[in-house]
FISE-561675 format. One line per 5 residues: number of its first residue (from 1); their letters; for each residue x, y, z of N, C-alpha, C. Coordinates in nm, 3 decimals. Each point is the difference from the previous one (the first is absolute). Layout:
% residues N
NUM) A) X/Y/Z/X/Y/Z/X/Y/Z; ...
***
This chain:
% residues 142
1) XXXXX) 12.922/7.033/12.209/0.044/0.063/-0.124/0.128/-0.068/-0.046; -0.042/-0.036/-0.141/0.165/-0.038/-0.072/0.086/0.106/-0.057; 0.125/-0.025/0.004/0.093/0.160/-0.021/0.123/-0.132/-0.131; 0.042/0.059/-0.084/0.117/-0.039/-0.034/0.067/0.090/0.033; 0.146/-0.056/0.009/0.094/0.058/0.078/0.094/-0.007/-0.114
6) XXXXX) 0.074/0.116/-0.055/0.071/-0.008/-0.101/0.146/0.042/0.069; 0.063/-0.087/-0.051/0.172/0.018/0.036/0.057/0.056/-0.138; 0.029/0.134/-0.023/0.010/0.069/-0.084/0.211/-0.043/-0.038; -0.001/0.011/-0.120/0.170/-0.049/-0.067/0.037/0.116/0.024; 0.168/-0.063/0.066/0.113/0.114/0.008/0.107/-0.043/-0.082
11) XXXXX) 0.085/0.057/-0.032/0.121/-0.009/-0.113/0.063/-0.108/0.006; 0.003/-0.053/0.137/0.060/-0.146/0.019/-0.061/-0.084/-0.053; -0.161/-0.004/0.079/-0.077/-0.103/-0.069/0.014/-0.061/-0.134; 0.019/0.151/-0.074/-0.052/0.006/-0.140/0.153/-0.019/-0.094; 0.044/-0.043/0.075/0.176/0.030/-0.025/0.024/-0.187/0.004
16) XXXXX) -0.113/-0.096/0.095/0.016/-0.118/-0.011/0.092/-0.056/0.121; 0.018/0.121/0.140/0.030/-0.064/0.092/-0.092/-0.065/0.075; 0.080/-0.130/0.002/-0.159/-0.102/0.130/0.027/0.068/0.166; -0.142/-0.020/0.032/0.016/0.008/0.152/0.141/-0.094/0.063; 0.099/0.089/0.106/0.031/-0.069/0.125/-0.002/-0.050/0.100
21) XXXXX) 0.054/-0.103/0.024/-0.057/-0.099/0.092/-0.022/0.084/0.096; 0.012/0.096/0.078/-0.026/0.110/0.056/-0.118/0.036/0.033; -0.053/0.022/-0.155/-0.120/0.048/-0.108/-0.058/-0.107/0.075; 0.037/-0.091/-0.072/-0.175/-0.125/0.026/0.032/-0.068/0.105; 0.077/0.040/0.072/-0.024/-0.066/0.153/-0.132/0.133/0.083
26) XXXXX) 0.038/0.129/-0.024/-0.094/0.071/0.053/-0.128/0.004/-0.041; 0.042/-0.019/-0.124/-0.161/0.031/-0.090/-0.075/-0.098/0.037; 0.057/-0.183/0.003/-0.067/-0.110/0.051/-0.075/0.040/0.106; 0.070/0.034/0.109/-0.048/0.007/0.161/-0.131/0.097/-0.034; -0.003/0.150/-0.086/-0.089/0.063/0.021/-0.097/-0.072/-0.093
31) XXXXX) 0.014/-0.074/-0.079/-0.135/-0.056/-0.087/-0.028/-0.082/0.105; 0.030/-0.066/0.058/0.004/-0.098/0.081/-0.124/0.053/0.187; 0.044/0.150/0.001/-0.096/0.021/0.100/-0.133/0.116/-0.065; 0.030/-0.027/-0.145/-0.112/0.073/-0.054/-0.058/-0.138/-0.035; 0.037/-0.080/-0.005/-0.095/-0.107/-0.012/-0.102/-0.066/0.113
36) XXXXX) 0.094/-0.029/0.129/-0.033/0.023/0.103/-0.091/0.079/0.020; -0.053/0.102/-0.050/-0.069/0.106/0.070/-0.103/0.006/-0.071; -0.031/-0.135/-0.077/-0.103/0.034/-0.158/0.022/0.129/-0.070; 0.054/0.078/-0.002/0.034/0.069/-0.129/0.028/-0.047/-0.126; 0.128/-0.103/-0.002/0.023/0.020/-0.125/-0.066/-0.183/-0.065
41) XXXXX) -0.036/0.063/-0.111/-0.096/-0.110/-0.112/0.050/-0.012/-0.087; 0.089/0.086/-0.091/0.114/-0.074/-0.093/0.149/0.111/-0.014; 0.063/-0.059/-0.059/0.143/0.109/-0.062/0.106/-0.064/-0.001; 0.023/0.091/-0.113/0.133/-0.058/-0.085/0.111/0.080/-0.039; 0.092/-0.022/-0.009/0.110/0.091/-0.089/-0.019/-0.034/-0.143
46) XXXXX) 0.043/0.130/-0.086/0.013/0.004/-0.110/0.149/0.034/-0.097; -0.008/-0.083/-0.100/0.145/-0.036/-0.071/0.016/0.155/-0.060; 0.129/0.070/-0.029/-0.029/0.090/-0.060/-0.040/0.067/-0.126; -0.019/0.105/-0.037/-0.059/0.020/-0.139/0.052/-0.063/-0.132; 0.099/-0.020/-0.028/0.107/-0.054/-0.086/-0.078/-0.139/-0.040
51) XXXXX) -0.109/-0.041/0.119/-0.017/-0.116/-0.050/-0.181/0.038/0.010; -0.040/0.097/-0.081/-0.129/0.037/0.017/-0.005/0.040/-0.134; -0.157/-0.012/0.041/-0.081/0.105/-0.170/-0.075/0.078/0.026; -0.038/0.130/-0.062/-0.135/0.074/-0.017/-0.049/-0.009/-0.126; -0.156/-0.015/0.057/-0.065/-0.068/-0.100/-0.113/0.168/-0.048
56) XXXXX) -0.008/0.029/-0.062/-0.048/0.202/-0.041/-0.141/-0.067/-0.082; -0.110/0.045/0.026/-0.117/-0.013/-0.070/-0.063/0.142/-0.066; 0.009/0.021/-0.116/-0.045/0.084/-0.085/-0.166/0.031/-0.037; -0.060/0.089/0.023/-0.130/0.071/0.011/-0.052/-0.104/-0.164; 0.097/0.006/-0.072/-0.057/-0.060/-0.103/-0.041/-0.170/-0.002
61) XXXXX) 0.096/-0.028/0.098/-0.028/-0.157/0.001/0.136/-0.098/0.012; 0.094/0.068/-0.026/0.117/-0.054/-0.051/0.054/-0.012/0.110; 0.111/-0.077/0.047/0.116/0.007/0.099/0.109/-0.021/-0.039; 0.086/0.019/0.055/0.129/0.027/0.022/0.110/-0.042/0.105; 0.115/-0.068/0.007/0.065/-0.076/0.027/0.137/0.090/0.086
66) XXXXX) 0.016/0.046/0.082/0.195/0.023/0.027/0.047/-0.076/0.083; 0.102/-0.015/-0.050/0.068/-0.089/0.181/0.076/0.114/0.051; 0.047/-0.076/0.130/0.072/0.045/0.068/0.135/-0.013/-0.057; 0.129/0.092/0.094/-0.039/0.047/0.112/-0.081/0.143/-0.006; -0.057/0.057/0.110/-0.075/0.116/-0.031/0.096/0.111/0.088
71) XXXXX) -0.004/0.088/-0.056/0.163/0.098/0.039/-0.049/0.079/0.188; -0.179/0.018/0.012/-0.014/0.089/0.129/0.005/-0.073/0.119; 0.067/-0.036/0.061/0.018/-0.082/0.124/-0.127/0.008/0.118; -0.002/0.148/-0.010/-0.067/-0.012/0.119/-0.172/-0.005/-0.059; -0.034/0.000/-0.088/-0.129/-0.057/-0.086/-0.001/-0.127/0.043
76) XXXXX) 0.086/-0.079/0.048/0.019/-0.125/-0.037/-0.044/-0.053/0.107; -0.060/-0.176/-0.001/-0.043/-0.090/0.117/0.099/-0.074/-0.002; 0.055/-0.024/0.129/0.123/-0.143/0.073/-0.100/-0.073/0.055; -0.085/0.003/0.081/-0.098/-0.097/0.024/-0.107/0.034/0.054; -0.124/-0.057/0.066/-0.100/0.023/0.112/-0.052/-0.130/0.054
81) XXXXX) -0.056/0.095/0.093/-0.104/-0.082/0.107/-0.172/0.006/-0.050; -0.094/-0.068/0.073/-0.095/0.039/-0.005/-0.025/-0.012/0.138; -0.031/0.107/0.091/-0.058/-0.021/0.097/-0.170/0.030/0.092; -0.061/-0.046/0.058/-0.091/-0.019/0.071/-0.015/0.118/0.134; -0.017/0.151/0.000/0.061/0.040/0.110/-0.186/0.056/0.032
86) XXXXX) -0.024/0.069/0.114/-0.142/0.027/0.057/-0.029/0.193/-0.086; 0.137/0.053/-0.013/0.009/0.147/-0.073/0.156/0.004/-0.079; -0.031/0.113/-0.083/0.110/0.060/-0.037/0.105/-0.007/0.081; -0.017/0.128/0.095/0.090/-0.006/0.139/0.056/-0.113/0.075; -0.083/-0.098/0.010/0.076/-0.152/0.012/0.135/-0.070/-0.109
91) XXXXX) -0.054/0.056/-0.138/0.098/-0.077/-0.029/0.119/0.122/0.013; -0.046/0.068/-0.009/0.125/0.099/-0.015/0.114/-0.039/0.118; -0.088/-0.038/0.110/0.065/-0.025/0.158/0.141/-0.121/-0.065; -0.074/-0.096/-0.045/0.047/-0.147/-0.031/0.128/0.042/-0.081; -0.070/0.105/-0.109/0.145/0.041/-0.120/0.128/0.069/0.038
96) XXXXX) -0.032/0.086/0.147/0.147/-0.001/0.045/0.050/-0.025/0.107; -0.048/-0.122/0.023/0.084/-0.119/0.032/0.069/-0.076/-0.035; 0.009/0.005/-0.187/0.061/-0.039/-0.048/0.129/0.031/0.010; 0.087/-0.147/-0.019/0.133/0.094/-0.011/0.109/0.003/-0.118; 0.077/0.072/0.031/0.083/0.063/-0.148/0.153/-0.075/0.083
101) XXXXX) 0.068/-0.090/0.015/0.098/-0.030/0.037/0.121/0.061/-0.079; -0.007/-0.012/-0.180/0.074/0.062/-0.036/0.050/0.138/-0.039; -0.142/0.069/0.109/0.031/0.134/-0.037/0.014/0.075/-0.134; -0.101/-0.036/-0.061/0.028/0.079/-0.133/-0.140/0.113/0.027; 0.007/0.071/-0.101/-0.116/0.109/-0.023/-0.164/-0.096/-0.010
106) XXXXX) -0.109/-0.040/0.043/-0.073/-0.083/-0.105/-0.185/0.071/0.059; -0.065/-0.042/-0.047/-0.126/0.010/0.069/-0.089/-0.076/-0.062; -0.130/-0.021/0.074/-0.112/-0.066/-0.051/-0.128/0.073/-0.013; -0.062/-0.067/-0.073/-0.123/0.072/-0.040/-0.170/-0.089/0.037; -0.071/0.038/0.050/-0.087/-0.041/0.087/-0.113/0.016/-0.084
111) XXXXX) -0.054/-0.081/-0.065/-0.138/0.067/-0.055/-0.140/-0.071/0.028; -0.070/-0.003/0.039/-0.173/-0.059/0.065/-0.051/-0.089/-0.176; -0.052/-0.152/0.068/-0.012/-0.084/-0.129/-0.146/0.040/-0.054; -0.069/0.033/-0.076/-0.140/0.007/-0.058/-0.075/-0.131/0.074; -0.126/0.079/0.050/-0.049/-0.076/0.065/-0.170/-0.044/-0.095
116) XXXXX) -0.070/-0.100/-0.008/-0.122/0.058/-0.105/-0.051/0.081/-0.010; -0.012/0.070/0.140/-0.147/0.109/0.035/0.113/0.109/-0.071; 0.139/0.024/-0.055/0.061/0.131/-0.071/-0.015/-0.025/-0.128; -0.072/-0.073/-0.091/-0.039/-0.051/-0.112/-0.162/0.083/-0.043; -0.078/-0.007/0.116/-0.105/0.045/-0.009/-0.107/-0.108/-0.127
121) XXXXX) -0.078/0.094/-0.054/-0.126/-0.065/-0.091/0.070/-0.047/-0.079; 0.108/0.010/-0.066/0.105/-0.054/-0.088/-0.005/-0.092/0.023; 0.066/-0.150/0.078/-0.027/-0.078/0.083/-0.136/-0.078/-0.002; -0.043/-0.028/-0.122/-0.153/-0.083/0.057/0.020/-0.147/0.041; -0.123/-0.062/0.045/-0.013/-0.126/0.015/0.086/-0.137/-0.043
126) XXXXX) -0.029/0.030/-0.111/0.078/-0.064/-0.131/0.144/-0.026/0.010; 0.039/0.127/-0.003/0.186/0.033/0.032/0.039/-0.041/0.144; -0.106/0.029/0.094/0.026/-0.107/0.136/0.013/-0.096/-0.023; -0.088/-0.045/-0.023/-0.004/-0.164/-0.012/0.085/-0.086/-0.093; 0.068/0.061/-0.063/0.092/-0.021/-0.060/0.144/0.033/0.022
131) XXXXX) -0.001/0.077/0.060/0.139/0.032/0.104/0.024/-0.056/0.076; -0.156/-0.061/0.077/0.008/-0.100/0.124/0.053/-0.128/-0.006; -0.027/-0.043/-0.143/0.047/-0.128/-0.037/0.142/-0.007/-0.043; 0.066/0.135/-0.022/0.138/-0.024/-0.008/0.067/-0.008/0.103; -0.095/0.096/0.098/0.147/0.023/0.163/-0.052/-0.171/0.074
136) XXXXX) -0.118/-0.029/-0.053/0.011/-0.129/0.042/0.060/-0.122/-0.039; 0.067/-0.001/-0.115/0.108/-0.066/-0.075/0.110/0.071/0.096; 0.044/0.093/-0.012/0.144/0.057/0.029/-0.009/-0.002/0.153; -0.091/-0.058/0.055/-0.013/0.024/0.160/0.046/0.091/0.103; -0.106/0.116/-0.104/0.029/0.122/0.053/-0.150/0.039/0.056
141) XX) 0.093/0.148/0.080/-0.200/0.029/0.042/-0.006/0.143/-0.065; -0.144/0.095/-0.024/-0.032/0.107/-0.057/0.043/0.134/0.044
***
């Protein structure tokens, strides 16, 4: 099972403090034995809202444009993972292990990736086979 792993924004983040060397000396080591362990398959940090957009799509057709910054912090993404774990309960194991060196308030959010068979009849042939040919460009798997 694939899970993204959401590293949810705290006031700092979103405030435009960078990690301390502290920070990414720990955080390294633990990406580092989540990698080790095949878990982790991608992740990144994210810049904060200030330098973002929401993009709003209207029932009628139309969209709509705001930037950032966006005022709810804790709405907000600082970064994620995607990881590879066998259950839920696995990754959950992995997520607090993570560590918080600087001690602030923060948490993450764990959610299971859509797999085809949660698509159902929706999902035909067609839309496979055509999906297939993208994760096979992006050298990804289903």
């Amino acid at each position: 099972m694939k899970f993204m792993v959401i590293v949810k924004a705290t006031p700092e983040s979103e405030a435009g403090a960078m990690p301390t060397e502290k920070m990414l000396t720990e955080m390294t080591a633990y990406n580092e034995e989540l990698l080790a362990a095949g878990v982790m398959k991608a992740g990144e940090g994210l810049l904060p809202s200030v330098k973002a957009a929401r993009v709003f799509f209207a029932r009628s057709g139309g969209t709509s444009v705001v930037d950032g910054p966006f005022t709810e912090s804790k709405e907000l993404i600082a970064g994620f993972w995607i990881w590879e774990c066998g259950s839920l309960q696995e990754a959950i194991e992995w997520a607090r292990k993570c560590p918080n060196p600087d001690q602030v308030d923060s948490q993450l959010e764990i959610r299971q990736i859509a797999t085809w068979e949660d698509f159902g009849d929706a999902l035909t042939d067609d839309i496979k086979a055509r999906e297939s040919s993208m994760r096979d460009t992006l050298g990804t798997d289903a």
